[in-house]
VEXDREN-2710 file (C-alpha; in Angstrom, 1 decimal):
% VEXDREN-2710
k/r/px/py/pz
1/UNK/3.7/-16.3/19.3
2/UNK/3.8/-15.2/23.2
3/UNK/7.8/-15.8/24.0
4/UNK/8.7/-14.2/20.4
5/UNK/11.2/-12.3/20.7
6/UNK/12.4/-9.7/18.1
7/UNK/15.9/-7.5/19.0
8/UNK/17.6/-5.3/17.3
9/UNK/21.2/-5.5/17.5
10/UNK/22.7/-2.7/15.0
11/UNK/21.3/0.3/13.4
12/UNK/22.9/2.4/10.4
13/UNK/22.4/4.7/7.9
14/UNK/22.4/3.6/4.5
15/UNK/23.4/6.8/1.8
16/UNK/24.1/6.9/-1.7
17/UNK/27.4/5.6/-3.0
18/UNK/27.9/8.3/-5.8
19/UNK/28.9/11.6/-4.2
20/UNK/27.2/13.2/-7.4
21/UNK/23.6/12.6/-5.5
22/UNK/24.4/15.4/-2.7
23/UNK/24.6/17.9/-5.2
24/UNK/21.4/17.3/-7.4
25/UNK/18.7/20.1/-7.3
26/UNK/16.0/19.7/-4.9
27/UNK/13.4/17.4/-6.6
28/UNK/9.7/19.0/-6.5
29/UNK/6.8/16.8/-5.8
30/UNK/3.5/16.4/-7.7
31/UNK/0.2/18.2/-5.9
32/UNK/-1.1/14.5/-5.6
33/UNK/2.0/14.0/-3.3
34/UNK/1.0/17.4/-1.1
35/UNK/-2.3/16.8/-0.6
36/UNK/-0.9/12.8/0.1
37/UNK/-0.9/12.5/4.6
38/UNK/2.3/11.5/5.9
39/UNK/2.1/7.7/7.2
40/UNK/4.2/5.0/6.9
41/UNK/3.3/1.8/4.9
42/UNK/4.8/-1.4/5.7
43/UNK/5.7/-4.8/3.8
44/UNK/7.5/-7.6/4.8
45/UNK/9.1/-10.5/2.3
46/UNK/9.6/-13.6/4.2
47/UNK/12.2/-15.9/2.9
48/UNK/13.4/-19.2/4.4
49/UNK/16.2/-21.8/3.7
50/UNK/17.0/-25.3/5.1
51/UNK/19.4/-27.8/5.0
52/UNK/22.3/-27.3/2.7
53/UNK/20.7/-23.8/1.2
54/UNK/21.0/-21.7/4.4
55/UNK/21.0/-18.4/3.7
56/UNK/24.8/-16.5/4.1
57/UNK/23.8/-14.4/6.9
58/UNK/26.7/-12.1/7.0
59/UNK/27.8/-12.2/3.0
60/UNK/23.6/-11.4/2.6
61/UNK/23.5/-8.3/4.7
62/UNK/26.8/-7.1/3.0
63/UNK/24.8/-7.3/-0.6
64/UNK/21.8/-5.5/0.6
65/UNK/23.3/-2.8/1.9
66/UNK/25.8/-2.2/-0.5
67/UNK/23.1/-2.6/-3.5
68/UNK/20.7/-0.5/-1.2
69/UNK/23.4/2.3/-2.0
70/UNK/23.3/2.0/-5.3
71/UNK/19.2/1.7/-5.5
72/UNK/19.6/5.4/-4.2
73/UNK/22.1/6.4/-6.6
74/UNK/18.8/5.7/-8.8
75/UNK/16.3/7.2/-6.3
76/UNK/17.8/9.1/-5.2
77/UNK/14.4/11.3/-3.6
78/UNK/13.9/8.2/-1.0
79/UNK/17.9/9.4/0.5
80/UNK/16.8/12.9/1.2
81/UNK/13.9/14.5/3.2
82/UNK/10.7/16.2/2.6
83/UNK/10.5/20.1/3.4
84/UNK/7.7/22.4/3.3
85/UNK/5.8/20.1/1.5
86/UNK/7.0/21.3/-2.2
87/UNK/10.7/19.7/-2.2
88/UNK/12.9/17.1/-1.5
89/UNK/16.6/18.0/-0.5
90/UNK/19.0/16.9/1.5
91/UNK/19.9/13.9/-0.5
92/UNK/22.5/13.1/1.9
93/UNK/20.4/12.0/4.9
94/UNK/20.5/8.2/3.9
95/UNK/17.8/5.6/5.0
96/UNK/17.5/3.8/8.3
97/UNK/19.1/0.0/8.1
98/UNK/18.5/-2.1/11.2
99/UNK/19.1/-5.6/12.0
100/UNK/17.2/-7.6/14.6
101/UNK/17.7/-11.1/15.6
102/UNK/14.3/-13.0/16.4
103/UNK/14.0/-15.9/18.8
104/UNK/12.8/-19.0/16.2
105/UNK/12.9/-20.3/13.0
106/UNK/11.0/-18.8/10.0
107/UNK/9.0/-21.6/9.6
108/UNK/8.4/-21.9/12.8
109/UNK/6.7/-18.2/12.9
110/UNK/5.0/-18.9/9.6
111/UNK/3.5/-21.8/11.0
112/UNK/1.4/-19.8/13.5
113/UNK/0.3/-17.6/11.2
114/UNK/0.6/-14.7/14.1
115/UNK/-0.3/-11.4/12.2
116/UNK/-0.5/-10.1/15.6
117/UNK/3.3/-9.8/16.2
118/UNK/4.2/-8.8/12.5
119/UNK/4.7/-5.3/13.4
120/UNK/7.8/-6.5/15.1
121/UNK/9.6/-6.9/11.9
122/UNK/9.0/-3.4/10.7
123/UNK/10.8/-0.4/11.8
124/UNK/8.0/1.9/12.7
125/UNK/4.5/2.0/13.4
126/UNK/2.3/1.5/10.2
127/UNK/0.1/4.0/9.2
128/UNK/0.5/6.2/12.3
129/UNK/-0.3/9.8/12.1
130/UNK/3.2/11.2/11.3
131/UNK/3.2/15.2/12.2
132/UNK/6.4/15.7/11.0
133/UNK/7.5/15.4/6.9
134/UNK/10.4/15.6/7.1
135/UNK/10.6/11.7/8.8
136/UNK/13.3/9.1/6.2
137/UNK/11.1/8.6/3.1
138/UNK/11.8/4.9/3.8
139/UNK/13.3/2.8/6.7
140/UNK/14.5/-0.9/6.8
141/UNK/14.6/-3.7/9.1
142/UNK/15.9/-6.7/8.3
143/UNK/15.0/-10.0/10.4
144/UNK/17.2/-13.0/10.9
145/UNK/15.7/-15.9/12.5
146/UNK/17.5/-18.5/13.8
147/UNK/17.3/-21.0/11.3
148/UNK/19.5/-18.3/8.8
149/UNK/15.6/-17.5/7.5
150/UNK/15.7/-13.8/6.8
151/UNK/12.4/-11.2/6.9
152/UNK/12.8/-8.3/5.4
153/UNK/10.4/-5.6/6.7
154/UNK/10.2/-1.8/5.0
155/UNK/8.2/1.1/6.2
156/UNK/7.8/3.9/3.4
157/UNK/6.1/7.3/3.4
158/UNK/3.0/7.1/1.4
159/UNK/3.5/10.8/1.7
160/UNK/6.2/10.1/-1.5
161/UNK/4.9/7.4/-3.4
162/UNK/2.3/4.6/-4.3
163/UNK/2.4/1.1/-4.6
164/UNK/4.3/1.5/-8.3
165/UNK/6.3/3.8/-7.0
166/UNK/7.8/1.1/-4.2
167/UNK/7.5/-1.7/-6.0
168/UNK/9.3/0.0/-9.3
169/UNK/12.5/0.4/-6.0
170/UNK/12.1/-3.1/-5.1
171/UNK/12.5/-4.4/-7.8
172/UNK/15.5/-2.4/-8.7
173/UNK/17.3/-3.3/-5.3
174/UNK/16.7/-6.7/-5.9
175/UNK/18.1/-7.0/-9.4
176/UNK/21.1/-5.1/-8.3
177/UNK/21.8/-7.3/-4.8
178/UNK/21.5/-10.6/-7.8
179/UNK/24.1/-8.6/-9.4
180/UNK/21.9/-8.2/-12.5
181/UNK/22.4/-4.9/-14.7
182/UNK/19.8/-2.3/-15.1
183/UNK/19.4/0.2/-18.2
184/UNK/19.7/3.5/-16.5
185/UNK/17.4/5.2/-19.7
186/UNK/14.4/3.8/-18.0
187/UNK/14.5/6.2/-15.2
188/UNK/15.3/9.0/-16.4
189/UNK/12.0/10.1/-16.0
190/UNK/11.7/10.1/-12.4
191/UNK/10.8/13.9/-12.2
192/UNK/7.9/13.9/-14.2
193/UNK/5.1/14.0/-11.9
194/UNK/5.6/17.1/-10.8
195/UNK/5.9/19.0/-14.5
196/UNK/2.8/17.3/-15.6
197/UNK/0.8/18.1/-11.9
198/UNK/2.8/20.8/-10.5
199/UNK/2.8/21.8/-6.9
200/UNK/1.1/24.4/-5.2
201/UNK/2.2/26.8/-3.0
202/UNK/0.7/27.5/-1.0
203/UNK/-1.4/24.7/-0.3
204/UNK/-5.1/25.5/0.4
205/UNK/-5.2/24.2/4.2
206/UNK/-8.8/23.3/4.2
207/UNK/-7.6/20.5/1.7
208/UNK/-5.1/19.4/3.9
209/UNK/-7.7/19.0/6.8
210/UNK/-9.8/17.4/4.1
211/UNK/-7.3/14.5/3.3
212/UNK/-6.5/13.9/6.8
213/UNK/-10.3/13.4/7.5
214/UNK/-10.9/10.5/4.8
215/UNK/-7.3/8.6/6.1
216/UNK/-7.8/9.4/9.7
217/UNK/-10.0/8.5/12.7
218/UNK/-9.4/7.7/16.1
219/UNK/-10.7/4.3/17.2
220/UNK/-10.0/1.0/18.6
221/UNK/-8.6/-1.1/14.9
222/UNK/-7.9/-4.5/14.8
223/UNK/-6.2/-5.8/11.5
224/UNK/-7.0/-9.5/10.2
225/UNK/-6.1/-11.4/7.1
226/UNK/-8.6/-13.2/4.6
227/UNK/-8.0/-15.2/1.8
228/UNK/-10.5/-15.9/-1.2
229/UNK/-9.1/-18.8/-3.3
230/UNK/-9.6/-19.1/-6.9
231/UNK/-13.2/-20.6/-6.5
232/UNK/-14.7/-18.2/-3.9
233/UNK/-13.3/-15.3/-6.5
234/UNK/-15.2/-17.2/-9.7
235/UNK/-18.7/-17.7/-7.5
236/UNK/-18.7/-13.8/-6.8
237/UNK/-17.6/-12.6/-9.9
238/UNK/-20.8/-14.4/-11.4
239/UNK/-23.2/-13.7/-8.7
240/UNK/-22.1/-9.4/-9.1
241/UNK/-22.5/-9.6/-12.8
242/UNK/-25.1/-8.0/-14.0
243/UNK/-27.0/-10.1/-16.5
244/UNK/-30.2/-8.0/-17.7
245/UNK/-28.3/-5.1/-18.8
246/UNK/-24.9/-7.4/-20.1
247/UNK/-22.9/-6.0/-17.6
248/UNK/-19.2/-7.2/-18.5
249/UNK/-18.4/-9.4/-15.9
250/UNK/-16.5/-7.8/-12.9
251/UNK/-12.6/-8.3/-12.4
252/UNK/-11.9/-10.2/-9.5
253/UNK/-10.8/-6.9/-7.5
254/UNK/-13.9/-5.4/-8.7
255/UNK/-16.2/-8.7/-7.3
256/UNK/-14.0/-9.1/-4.3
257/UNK/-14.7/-5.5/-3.1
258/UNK/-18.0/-5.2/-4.1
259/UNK/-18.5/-8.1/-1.8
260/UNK/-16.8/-6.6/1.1
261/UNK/-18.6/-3.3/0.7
262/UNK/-21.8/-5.6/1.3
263/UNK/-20.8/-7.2/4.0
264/UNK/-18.8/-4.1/5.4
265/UNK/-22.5/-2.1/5.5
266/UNK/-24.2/-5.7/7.3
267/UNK/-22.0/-5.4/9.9
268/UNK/-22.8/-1.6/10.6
269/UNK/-26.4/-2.1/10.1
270/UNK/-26.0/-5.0/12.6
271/UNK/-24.0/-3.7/15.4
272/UNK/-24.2/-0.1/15.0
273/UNK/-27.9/0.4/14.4
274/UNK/-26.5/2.9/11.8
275/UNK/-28.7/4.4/8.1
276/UNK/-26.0/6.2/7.6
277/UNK/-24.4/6.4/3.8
278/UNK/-21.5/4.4/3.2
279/UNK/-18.6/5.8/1.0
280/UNK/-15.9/3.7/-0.6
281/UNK/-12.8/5.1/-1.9
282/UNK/-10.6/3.2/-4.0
283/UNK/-6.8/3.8/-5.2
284/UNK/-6.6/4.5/-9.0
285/UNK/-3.3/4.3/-10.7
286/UNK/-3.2/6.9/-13.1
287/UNK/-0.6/5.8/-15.2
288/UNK/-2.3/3.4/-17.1
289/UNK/-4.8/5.8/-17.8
290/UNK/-3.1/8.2/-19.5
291/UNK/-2.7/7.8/-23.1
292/UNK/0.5/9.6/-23.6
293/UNK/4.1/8.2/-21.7
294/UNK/5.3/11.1/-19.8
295/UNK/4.3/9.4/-16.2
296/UNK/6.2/6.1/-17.5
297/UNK/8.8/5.6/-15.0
298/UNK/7.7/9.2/-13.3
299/UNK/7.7/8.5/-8.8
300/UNK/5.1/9.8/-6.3
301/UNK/1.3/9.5/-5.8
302/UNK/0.1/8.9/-9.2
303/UNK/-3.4/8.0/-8.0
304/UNK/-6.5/8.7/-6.9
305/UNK/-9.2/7.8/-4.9
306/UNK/-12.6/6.8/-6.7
307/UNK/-15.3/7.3/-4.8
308/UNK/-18.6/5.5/-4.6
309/UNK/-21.2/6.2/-2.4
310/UNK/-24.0/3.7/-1.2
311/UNK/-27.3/3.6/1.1
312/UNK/-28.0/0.5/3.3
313/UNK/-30.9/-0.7/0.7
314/UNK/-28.2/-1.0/-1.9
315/UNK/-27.2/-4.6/-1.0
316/UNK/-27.2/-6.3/-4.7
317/UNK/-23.8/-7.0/-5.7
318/UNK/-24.2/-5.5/-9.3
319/UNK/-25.7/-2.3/-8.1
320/UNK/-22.4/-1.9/-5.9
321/UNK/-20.0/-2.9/-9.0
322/UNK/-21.7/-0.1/-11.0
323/UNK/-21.4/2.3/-8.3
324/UNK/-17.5/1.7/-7.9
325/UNK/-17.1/1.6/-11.6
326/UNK/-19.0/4.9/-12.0
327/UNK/-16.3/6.5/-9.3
328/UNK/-14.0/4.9/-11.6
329/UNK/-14.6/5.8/-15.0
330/UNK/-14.1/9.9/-14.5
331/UNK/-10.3/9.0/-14.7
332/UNK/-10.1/8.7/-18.0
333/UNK/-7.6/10.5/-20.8
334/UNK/-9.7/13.6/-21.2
335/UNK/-10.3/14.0/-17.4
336/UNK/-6.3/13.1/-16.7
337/UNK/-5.4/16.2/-19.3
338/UNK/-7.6/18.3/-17.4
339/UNK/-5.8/17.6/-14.6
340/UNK/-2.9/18.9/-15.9
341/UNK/-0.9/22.3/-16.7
342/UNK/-1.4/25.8/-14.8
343/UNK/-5.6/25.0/-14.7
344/UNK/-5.0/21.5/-13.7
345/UNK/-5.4/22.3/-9.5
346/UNK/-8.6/24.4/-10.4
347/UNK/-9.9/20.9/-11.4
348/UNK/-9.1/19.1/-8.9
349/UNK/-10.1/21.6/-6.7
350/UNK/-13.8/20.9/-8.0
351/UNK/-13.4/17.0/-7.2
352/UNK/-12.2/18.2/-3.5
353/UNK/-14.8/20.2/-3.4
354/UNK/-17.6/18.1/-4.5
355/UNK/-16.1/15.2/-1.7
356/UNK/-15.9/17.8/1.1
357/UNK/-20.0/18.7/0.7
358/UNK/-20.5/15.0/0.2
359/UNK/-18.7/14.0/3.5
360/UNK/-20.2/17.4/5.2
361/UNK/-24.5/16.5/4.3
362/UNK/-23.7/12.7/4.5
363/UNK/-21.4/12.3/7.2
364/UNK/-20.7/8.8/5.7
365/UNK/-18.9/5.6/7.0
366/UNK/-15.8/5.8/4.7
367/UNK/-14.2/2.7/3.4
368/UNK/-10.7/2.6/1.9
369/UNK/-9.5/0.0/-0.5
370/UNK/-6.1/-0.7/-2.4
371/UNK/-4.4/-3.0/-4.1
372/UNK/-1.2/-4.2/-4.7
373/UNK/-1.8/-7.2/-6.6
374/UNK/-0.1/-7.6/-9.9
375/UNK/3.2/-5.5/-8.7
376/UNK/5.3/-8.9/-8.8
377/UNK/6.1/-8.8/-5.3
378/UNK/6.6/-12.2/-5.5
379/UNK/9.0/-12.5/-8.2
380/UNK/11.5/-10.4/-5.9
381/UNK/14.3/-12.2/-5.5
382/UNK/17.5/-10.3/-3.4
383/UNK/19.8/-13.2/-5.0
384/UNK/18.5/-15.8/-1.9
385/UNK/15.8/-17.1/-3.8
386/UNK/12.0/-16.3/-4.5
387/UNK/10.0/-15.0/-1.5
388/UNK/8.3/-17.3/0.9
389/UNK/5.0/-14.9/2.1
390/UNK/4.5/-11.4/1.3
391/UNK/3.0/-9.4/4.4
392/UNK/1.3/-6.4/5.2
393/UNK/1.0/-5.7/9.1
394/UNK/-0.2/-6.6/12.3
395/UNK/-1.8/-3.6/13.6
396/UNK/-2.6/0.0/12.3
397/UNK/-2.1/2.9/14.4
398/UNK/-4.6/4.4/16.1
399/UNK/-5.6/7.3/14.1
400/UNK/-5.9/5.4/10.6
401/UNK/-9.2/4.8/8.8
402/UNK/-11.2/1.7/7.9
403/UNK/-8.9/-0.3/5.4
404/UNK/-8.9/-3.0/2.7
405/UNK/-5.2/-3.9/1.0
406/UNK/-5.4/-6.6/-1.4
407/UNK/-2.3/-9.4/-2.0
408/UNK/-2.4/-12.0/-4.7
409/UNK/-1.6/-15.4/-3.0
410/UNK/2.0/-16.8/-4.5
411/UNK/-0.8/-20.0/-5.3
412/UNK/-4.2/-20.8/-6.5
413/UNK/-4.6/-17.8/-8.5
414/UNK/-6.7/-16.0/-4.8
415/UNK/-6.1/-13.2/-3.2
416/UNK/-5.6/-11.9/0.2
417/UNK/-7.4/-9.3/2.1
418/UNK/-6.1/-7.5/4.8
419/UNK/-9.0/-5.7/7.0
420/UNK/-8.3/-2.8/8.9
421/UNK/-11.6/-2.1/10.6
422/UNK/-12.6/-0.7/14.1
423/UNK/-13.5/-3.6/16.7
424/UNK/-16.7/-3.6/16.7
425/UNK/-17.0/-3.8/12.7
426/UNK/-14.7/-6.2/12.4
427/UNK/-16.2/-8.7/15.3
428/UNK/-18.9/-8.6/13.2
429/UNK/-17.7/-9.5/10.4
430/UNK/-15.6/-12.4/11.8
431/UNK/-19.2/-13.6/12.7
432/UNK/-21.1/-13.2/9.5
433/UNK/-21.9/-17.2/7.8
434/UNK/-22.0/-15.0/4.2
435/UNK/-18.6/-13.4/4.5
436/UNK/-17.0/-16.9/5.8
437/UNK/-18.5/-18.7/3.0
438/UNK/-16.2/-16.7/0.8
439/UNK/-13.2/-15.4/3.3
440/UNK/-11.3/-17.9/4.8
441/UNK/-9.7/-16.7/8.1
442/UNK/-5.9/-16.1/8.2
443/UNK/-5.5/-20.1/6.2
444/UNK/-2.2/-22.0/6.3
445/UNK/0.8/-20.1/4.0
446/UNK/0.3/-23.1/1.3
447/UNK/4.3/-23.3/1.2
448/UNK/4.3/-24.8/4.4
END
């Protein structure tokens, strides 16, 4: 929208209400967590009301601050700050809380479907470069249109924490602003993380440059969102399932990325007159993974990235879903135990090692890919009702790598694809008749 308007009119500091929290021991992070850049990744929960359900305005904001307190008498990490890269302290620092006022109704911004101006509802810049750790673990902004509609954007430090890890808090400070009642038992485990991957000190440097190489690039991005409905997701899971060697047939995260890999390596090909190898790195939750229950509950980075890598002649969708699922399958139970203990970073020093020389003799096109489908982000419900649209951002800054974050669609059983890529890439791809037979360009929010 050109004459949107987005102004924030207070700012606070939200802090735990139990004085107990200042004095707790500094809380260690896991090695996954050092070797984890510091960036901010942002979500924003739309929510609108009309007629006779308006939204409180004032009796709202009063709840979600005062349940954000108590959130952090639980998490009590996300209150403090980040030092030397080993510990959290400082408990007492709080979390940023702004309000901003916008200049129409939430429908009416939902209507245009402007990604463009998202980043206007979140309180920093996602996935900048951040130099310093010791920035708020996480930051709020919350939106409130005209119409009493409410946005509530978040910005939090994938530095301290995975998609689990944030939605396990959502969820938490949504139950508590409904007024429900949580048993306490279940996080009593928050800590773990760190005794079963233990930190490192100091950190080997050369891995620090390593990690900021495979998030970070500067370029020109552009961020768009694509949806593949229900049917789209069906065709490709069929057409990537390998039927001469009874491949199982791929999830829909598995056929979805397999085809944007695909058409990812088209549009180099196409624009770039590049043969160079293309690497794909995907997010791996760990927890599941694990046969034992000690990272139940536990906070931080508990993944990884599996990689895959690819030459332009590899175009068949079922050679690509076995090359992801090969980068896969080396997390399993045996491989997460050998992770583990005093050996553990000796281990993982191998993978580093083996996906430095890769990215040295290859010099590959890298290309990221999470999701965050299946977290019940839209079953959040602050005590104002169920979420409208769930979204990720307009823009990424401009340091950040080439970027795929998968939503499920709160309808139709499809999912939605934001791409972070670098202009040229991505005008490509907005071009290519395959990509738009399956991707539907930034559709109508079915709600509305």
């Amino acid at each position: 929208m050109a004459n949107l308007s987005v102004e924030i009119i207070s700012r606070e500091t939200i802090k735990p209400s139990s004085p107990n929290v200042h004095s707790l021991h500094p809380f260690k992070i896991s090695y996954f967590d050092q070797l984890t850049p510091t960036t901010y990744v942002p979500l924003i929960f739309f929510y609108t009301r009309d007629g006779v359900n308006l939204i409180d305005t004032s009796n709202t904001l009063t709840r979600l601050k005062k349940s954000l307190s108590e959130t952090l008498d639980i998490y009590y990490p996300f209150s403090g700050r980040n030092r030397d890269n080993i510990v959290i302290n400082s408990f007492q620092e709080g979390v940023p809380f702004s309000v901003a006022r916008v200049s129409c109704r939430a429908v009416e911004f939902l209507r245009t479907r402007d990604t463009d101006s998202l980043n206007k509802f979140v309180p920093c810049q996602p996935f900048d470069k951040e130099k310093d750790m010791g920035i708020p673990i996480v930051s709020f902004q919350v939106n409130i249109f005209t119409c009493s509609g409410i946005a509530i954007g978040m910005c939090f430090s994938h530095k301290h924490g995975d998609g689990t890890t944030f939605a396990s808090f959502f969820k938490t400070w949504a139950a508590l602003s409904r007024g429900s009642s949580l048993d306490k038992t279940i996080y009593a485990n928050l800590g773990n993380a760190s005794t079963v991957f233990s930190p490192r000190n100091p950190l080997p440097q050369n891995y620090t440059i390593l990690m900021d190489t495979l998030w970070f690039s500067e370029r020109k991005l552009v961020t768009r969102r694509f949806v593949f409905d229900a049917k789209s997701i069906a065709t490709l899971r069929s057409k990537a399932r390998n039927h001469e060697k009874d491949q199982a047939l791929p999830s829909r995260i598995e056929a979805t990325t397999a085809f944007i890999w695909k058409c990812y390596m088209a549009a180099s090909r196409t624009t770039l007159s590049t043969t160079k190898a293309s690497l794909l790195v995907q997010a791996v939750n760990v927890r599941p993974r694990s046969m034992s229950n000690v990272l139940d509950g536990a906070i931080g980075n508990l993944f990884w990235w599996g990689a895959a890598l690819a030459n332009p002649a590899d175009s068949e969708l079922n050679q690509l879903v076995v090359k992801m699922r090969g980068g896969v399958s080396l997390f399993d139970d045996d491989y997460l135990k050998s992770l583990q203990g005093e050996e553990g970073f000796e281990v993982m020093s191998n993978l580093l090692d083996q996906l430095e020389e890769i990215i040295s003799i290859e010099k590959p096109d890298v290309l990221a890919f999470t999701s965050w489908c299946y977290q019940g982000v839209y079953e959040l419900n602050f005590g104002f009702g169920e979420r409208v649209w769930a979204a990720v951002m307009g823009k990424a800054g401009p340091e950040f790598r080439n970027l795929v974050v998968y939503f499920e669609t709160k309808w139709g059983k499809g999912i939605e694809a934001w791409i972070t890529l670098d202009e040229t890439r991505m005008a490509a791809l907005e071009k290519d008749t395959e990509f738009l037979a399956f991707a539907s360009p930034n559709p109508v929010i079915s709600s509305l």
